[in-house]
C-alpha positions as protocol buffer text, in pm:
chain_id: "A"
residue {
  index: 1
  type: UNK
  ca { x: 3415 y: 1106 z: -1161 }
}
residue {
  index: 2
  type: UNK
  ca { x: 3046 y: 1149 z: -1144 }
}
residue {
  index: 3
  type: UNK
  ca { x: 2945 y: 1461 z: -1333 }
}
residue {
  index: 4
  type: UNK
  ca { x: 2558 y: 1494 z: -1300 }
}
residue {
  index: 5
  type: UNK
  ca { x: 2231 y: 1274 z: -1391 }
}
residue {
  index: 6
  type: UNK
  ca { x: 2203 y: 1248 z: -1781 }
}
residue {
  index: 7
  type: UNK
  ca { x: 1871 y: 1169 z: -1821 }
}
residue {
  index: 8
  type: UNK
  ca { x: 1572 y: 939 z: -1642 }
}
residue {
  index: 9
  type: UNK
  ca { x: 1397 y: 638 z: -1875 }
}
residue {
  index: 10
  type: UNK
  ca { x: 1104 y: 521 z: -1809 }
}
residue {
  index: 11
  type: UNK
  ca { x: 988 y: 202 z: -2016 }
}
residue {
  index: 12
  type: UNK
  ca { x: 620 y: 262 z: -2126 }
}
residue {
  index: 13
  type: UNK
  ca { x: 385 y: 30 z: -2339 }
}
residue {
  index: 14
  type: UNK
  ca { x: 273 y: 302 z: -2585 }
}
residue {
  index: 15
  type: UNK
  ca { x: 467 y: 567 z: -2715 }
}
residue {
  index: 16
  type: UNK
  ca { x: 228 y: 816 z: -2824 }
}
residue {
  index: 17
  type: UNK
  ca { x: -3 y: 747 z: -2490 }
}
residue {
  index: 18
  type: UNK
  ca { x: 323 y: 843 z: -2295 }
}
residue {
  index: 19
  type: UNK
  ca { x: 465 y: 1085 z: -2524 }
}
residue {
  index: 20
  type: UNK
  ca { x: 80 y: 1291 z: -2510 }
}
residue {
  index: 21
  type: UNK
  ca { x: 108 y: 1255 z: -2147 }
}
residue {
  index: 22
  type: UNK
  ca { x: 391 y: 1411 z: -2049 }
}
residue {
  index: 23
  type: UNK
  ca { x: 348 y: 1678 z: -2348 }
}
residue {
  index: 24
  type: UNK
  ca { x: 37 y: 1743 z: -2320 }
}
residue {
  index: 25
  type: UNK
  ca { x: -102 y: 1717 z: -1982 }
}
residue {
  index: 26
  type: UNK
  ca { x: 213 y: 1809 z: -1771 }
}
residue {
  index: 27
  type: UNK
  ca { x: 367 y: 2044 z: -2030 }
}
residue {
  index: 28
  type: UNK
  ca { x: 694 y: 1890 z: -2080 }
}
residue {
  index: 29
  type: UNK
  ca { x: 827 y: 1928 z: -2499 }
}
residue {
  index: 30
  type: UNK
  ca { x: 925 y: 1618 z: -2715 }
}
residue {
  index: 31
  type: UNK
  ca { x: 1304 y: 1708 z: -2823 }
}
residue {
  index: 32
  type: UNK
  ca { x: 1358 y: 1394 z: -3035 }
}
residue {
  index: 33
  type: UNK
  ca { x: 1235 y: 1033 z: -3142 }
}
residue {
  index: 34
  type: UNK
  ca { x: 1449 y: 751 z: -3238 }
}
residue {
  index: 35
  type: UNK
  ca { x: 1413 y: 405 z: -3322 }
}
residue {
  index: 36
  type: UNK
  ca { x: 1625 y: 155 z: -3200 }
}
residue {
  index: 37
  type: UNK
  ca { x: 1800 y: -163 z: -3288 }
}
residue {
  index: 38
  type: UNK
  ca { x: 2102 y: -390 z: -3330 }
}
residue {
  index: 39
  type: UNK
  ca { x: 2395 y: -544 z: -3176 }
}
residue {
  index: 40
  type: UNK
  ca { x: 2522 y: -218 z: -2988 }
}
residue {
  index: 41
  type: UNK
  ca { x: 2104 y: -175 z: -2812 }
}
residue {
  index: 42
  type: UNK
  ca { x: 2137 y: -556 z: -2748 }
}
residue {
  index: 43
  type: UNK
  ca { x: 2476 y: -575 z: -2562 }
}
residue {
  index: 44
  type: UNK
  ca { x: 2385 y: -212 z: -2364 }
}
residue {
  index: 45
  type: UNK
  ca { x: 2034 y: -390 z: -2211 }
}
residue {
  index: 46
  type: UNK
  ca { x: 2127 y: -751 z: -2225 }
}
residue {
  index: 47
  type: UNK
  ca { x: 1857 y: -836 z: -2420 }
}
residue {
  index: 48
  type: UNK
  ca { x: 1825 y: -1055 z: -2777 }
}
residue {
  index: 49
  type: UNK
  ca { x: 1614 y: -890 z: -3040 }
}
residue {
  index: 50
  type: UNK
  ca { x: 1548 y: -568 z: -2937 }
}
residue {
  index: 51
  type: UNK
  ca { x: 1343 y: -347 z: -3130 }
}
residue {
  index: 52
  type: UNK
  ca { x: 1266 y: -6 z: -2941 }
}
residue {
  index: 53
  type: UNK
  ca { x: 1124 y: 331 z: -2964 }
}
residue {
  index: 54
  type: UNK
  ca { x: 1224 y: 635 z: -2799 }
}
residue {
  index: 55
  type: UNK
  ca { x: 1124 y: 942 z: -2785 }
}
residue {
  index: 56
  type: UNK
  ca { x: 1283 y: 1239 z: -2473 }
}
residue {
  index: 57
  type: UNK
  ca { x: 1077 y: 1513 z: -2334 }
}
residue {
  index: 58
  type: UNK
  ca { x: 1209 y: 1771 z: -2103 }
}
residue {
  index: 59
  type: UNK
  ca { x: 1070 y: 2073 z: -1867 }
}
residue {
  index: 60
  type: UNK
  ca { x: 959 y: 2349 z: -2083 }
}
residue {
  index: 61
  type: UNK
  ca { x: 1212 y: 2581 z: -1917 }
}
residue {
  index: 62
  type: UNK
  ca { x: 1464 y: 2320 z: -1916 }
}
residue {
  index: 63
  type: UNK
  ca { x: 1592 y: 2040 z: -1692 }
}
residue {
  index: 64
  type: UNK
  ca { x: 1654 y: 1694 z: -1643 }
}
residue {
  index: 65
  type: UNK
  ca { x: 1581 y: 1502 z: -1988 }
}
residue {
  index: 66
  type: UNK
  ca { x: 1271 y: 1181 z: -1901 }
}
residue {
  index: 67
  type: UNK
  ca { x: 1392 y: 885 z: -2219 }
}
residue {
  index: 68
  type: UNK
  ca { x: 1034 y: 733 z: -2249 }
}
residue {
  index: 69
  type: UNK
  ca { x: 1130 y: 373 z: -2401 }
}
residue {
  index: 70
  type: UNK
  ca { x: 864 y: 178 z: -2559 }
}
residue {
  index: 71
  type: UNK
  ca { x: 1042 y: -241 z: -2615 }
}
residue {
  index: 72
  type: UNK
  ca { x: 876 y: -323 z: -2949 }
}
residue {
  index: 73
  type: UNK
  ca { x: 1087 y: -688 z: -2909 }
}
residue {
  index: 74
  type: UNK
  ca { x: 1110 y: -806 z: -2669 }
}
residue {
  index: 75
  type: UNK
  ca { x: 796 y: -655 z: -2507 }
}
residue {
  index: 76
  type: UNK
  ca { x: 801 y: -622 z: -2079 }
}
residue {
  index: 77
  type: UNK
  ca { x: 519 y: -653 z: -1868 }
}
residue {
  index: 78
  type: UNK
  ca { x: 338 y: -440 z: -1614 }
}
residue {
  index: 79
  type: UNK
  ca { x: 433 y: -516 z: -1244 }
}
residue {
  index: 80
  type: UNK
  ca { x: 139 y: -342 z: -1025 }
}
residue {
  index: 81
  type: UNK
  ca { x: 377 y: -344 z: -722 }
}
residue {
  index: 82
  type: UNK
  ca { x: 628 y: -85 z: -907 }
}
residue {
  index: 83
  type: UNK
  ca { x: 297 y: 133 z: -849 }
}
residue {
  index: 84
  type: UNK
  ca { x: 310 y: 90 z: -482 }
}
residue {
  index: 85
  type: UNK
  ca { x: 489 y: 350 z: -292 }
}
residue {
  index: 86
  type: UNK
  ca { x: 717 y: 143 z: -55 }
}
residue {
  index: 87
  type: UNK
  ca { x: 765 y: -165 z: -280 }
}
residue {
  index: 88
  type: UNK
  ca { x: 1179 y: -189 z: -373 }
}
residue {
  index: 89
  type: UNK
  ca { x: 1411 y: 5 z: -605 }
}
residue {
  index: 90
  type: UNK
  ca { x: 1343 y: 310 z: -778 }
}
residue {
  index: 91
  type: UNK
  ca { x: 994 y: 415 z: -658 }
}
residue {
  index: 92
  type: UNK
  ca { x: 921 y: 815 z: -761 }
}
residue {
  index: 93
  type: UNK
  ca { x: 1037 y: 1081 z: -1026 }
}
residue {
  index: 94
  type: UNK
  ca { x: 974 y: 1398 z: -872 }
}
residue {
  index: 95
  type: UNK
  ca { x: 889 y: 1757 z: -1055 }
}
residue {
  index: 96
  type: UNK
  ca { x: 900 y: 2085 z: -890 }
}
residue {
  index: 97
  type: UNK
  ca { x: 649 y: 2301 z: -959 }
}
residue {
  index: 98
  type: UNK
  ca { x: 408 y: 2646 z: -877 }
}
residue {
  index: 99
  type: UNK
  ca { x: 60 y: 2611 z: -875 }
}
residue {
  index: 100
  type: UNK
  ca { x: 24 y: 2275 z: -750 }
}
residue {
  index: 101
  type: UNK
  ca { x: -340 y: 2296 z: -665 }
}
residue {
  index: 102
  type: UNK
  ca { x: -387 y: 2397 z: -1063 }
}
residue {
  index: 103
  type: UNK
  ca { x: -196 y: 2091 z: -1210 }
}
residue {
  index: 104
  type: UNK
  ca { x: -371 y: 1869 z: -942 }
}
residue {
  index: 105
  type: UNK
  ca { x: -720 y: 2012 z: -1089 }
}
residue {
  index: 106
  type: UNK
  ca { x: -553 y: 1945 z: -1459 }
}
residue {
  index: 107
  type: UNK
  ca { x: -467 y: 1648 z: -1369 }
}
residue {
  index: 108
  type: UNK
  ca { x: -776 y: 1549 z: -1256 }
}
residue {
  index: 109
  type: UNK
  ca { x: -949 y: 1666 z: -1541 }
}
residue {
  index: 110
  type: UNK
  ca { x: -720 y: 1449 z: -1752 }
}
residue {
  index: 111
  type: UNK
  ca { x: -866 y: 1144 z: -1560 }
}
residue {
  index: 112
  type: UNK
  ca { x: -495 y: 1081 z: -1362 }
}
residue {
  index: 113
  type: UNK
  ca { x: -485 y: 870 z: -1063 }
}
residue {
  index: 114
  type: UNK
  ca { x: -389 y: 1103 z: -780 }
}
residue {
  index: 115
  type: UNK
  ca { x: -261 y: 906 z: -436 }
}
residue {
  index: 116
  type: UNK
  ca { x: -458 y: 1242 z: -271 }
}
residue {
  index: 117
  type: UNK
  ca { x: -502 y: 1612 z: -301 }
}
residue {
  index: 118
  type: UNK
  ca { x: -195 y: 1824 z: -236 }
}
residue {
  index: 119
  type: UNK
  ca { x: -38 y: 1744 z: 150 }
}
residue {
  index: 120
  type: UNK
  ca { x: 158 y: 2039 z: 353 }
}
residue {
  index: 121
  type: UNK
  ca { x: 461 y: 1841 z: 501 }
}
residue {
  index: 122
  type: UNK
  ca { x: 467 y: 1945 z: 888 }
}
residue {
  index: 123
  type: UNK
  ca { x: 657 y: 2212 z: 1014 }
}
residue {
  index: 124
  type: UNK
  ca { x: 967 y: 2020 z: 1188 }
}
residue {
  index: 125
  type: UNK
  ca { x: 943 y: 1746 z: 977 }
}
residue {
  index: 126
  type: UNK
  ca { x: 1226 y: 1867 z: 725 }
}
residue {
  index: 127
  type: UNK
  ca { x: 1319 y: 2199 z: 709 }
}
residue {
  index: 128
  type: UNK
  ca { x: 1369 y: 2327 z: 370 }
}
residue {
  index: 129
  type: UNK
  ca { x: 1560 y: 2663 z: 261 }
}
residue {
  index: 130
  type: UNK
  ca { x: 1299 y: 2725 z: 11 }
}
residue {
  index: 131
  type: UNK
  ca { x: 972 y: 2742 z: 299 }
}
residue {
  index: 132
  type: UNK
  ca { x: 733 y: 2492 z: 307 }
}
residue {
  index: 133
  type: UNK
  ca { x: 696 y: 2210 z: 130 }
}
residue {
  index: 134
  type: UNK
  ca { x: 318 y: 2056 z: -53 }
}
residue {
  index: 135
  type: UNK
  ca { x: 367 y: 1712 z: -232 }
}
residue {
  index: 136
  type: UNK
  ca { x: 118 y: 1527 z: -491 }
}
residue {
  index: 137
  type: UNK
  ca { x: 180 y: 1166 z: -597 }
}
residue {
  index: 138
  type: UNK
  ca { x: 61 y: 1036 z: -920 }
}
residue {
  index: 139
  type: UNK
  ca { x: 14 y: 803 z: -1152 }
}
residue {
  index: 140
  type: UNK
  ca { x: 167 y: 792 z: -1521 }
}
residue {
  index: 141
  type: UNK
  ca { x: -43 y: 628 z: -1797 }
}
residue {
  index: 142
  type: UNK
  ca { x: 172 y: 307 z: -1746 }
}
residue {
  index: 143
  type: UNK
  ca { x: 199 y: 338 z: -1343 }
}
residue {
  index: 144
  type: UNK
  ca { x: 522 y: 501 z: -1251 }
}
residue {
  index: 145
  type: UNK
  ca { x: 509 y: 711 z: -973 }
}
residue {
  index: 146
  type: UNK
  ca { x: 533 y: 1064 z: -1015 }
}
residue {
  index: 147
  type: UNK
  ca { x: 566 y: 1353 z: -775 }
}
residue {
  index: 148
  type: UNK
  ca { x: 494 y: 1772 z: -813 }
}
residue {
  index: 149
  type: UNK
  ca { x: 703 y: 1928 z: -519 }
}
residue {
  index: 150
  type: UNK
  ca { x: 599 y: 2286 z: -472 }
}
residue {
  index: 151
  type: UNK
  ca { x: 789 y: 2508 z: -190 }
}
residue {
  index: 152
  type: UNK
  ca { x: 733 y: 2856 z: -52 }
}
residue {
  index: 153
  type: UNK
  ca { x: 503 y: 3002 z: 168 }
}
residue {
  index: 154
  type: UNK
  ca { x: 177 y: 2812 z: 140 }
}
């Protein structure tokens, strides 16, 4: 039986780029770093050689954990269609939020690649308990689509 979602990893090229990202600019805390290697890493990914660095962050107020995974050996490369909204697989990581026009302005300030400014989903699209509904898309410093999600009365 499925209990809940542990956590969400995202591979990134540079730790401390990622890790000053999502600290930093979108206020999630570091709760621990490891490093990574050896048979048991190896036979869990599938991979020979594997080196890695890892370091979780998490909501300031709590939440799902984001494992930011930096491969030291063997090193991935950068697909530019994962940063395209409707290309295959596992496209967004989404964060609700309050004062999305704020964070967009932060974000913007932080020289983040916004998709556009904050978008009111139309009435009778989806109705939502919570009221409306504003989305933001983003970009991560390695690509990865990210998403603030802010509901109420807007």
């Amino acid at each position: 039986m499925i209990h809940g979602i542990d956590h969400i990893n995202i591979v990134v090229a540079d730790l401390e780029r990622s890790v000053a990202f999502y600290t930093e600019v979108l206020g999630f805390r570091k709760t621990q770093e490891v490093f990574m290697e050896g048979e048991w890493i190896e036979s869990i990914v599938g991979l020979r050689g594997v080196t890695g660095r890892v370091a979780f962050v998490e909501p300031a107020g709590g939440g799902l954990r984001i494992e930011l995974l930096q491969y030291v050996a063997p090193e991935g490369v950068q697909l530019e269609a994962n940063s395209v909204a409707n290309t295959r697989g596992l496209r967004h990581l989404a964060f609700r939020v309050t004062g999305i026009e704020a964070i967009a302005a932060r974000l913007r300030a932080a020289g983040v690649t916004l998709f556009s400014d904050p978008v009111l989903v139309p009435a009778g699209i989806v109705t939502f308990a919570a009221g409306e509904k504003r989305l933001l898309y983003f970009l991560d410093p390695d690509g990865v689509i990210l998403e603030l999600a802010e509901y109420g009365t807007v």
